[in-house]
LUMGUTOR-600718 format. One line per field, with one value per residue (C-alpha): residue number from 1; x, y, z. Coordinates in steps of 0.001 Angstrom, whole numbers, plus 500000, padded with zeros to 6 digits. Example, Ala and Ser with C-alpha at 12.3 -4.5 7.8 and 13.67 -1.06 7.14 Angstrom:
<rodos>
pos c(1:2)
c1 c(512300:513670)
c2 c(495500:498940)
c3 c(507800:507140)
</rodos>
This chain:
<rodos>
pos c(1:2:3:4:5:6:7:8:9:10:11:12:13:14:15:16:17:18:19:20:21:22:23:24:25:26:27:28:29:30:31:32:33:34:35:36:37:38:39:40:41:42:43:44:45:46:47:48:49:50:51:52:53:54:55:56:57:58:59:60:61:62:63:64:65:66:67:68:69:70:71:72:73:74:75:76:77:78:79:80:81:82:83:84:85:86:87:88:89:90:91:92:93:94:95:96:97:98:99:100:101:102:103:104:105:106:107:108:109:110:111:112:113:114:115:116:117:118:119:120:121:122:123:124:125:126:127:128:129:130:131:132:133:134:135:136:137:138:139:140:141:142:143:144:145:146:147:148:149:150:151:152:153:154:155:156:157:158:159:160:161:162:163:164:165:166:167:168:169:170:171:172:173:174:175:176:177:178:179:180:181:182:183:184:185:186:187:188:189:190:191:192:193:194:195:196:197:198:199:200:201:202:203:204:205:206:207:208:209:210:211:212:213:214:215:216:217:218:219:220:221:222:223:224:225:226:227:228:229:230:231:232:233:234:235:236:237:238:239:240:241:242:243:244:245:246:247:248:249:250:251:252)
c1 c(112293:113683:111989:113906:113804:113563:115643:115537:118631:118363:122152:121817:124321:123857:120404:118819:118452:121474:122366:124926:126768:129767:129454:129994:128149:125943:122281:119240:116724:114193:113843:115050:111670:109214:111284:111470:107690:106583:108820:107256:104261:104198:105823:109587:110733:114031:115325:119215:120131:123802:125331:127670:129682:130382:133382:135450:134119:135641:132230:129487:126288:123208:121373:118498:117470:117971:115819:112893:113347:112970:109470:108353:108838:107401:110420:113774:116478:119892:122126:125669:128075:130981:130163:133882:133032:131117:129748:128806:127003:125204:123785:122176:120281:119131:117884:115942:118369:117948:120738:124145:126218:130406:132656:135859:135628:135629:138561:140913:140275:138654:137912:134947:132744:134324:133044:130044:128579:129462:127585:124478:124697:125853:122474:122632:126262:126371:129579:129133:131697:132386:134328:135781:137995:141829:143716:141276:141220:137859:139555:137870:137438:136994:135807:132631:134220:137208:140531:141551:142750:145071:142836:141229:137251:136225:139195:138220:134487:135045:137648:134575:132061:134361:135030:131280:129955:126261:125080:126892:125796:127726:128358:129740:130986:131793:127562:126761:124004:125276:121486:122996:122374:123552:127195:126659:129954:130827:127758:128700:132056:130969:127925:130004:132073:130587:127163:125597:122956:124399:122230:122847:123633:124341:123194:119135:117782:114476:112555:113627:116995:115763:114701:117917:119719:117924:117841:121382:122608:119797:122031:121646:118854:118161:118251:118937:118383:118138:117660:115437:112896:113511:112303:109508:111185:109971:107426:108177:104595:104599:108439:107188:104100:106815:109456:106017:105141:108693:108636:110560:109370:108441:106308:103189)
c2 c(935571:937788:937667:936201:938161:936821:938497:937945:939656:941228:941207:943595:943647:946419:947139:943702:940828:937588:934733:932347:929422:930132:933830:933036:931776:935125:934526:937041:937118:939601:943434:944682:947090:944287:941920:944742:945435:941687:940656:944099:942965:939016:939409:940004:941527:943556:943730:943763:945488:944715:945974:943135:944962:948163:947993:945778:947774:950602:952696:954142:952350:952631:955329:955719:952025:951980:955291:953599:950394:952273:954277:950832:949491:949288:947176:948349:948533:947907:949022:947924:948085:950660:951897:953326:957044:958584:960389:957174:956804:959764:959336:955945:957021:960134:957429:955753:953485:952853:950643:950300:947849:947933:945233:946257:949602:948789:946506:949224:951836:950235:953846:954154:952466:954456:957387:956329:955079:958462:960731:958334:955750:952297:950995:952220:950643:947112:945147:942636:939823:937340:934379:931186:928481:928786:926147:925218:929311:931372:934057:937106:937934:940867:942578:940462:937551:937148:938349:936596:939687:937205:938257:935944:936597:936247:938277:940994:941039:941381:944460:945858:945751:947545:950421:951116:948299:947856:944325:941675:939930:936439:935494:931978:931345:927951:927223:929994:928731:925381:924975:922293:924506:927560:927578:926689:926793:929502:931177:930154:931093:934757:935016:933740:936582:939306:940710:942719:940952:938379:937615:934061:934348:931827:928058:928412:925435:924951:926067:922813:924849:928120:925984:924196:927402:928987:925757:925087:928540:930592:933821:934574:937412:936626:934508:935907:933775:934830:932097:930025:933244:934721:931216:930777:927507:928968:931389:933526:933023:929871:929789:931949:929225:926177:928395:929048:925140:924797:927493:929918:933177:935236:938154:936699)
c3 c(778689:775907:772689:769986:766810:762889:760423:756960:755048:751726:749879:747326:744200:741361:742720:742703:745921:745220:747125:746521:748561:750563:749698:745825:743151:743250:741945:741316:743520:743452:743853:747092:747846:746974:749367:751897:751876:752019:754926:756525:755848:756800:760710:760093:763373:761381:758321:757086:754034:752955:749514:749269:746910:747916:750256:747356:744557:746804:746352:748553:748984:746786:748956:746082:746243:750601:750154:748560:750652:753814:753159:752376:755603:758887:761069:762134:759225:759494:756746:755401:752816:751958:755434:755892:758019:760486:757161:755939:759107:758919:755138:755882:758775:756643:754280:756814:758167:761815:762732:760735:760240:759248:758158:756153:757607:761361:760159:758199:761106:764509:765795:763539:765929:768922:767207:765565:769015:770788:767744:767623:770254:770899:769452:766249:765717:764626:764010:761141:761183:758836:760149:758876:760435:759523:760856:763435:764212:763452:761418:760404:756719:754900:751618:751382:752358:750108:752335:755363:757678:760262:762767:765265:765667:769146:770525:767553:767945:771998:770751:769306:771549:773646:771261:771079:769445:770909:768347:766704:763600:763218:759758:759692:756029:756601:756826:754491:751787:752975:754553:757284:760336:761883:762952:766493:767970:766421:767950:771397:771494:770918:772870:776051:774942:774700:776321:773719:771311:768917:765607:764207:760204:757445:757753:757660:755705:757480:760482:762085:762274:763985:767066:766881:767130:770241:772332:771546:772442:774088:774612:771176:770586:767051:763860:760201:756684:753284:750767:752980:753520:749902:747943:749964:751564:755043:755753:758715:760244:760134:762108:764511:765398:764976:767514:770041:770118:771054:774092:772757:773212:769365:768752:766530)
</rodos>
């Protein structure tokens, strides 16, 4: 059985860790390096860097702070935010990236990933998607969250995969903050989809919810929270024990 990876997600605004409800309501959390280092540290199998602000702020990401992050760490790092050229591309990984995510970009010109994936490899391109129900539609959203592009999501994210696309991290808005459970549905619809790995984002509120998600849909590869890691809520070794009583398969 595949081992299922936990994720913890750092969304970085003007240099400093927030998390807010629904994608608003922003609230500091912490410094981005000390957060880094301790999930490093404590048995996170990844870690997701996203500078929630950069792609409406129309700006490039903070490379200094990603920099820093990076030599802290000892886990795979995927990077977003403002991620709009293969240029892009290539100054995150020099920062230490190994993995990078695009939103908005992907959206405004869908060849990105096309190239992207033939200069560095379908691995190292991750499609981010954040999707809400329209009229009984997942739609997906863009700029952080706050414009509905008309597009339907499964029909986009399958698009993507086959531009180049070789991971998909699910962001449900609908259950993000909420802390009611992952957006299962949601989560099915696109791993039947598509065949690359799917990460499960937005809906943590306890551990209980993690086992939830990977019995209910146990195509997807991995499960990402923020708030629920970052407060202390749930601590990632004791998941891991919690998702081995339950038979699914983590790395301790």
């Amino acid at each position: 059985m595949i081992t299922k990876r936990i994720i913890p997600c750092l969304d970085v605004r003007n240099g400093r860790v927030v998390k807010g409800v629904n994608f608003e309501g922003l609230h500091d959390v912490s410094s981005p390096v000390e957060l880094g280092q301790y999930y490093s540290d404590c048995g996170a199998d990844e870690l997701v860097f996203y500078d929630i602000t950069a792609s409406f702020e129309g700006r490039q990401l903070f490379t200094d702070i990603l920099r820093e992050v990076a030599s802290k760490i000892f886990i795979p790092l995927t990077v977003g935010g403002g991620i709009n050229t293969v240029e892009d591309f290539d100054r995150v990984l020099k920062c230490g990236a190994d993995k990078v995510s695009v939103n908005s970009g992907a959206i405004r010109n869908p060849d990105l990933i096309r190239e992207a994936a033939m200069r560095y490899g379908n691995q190292c391109v991750v499609l981010s998607a954040d999707v809400k129900r329209v009229d009984g539609e997942f739609r997906v959203f863009a700029k952080g969250g706050r414009v509905d592009t008309g597009m339907e999501a499964i029909g986009w994210i399958r698009h993507c995969v086959d531009l180049g696309a070789g991971e998909i991290v699910v962001n449900s808005i609908d259950t993000d903050g909420v802390k009611k459970g992952f957006d299962l549905p949601l989560l099915k619809a696109v791993c039947d989809a598509v065949s690359v790995p799917v990460i499960a984002s937005g809906g943590a509120g306890c551990a209980q919810d993690f086992v939830d998600l990977f019995r209910a849909v146990p195509t997807v590869d991995a499960g990402l929270a923020a708030s629920i890691f970052h407060f202390g809520e749930v601590a990632i070794p004791d998941l891991k024990q919690l998702l081995r009583d339950n038979d699914i398969t983590v790395r301790l």
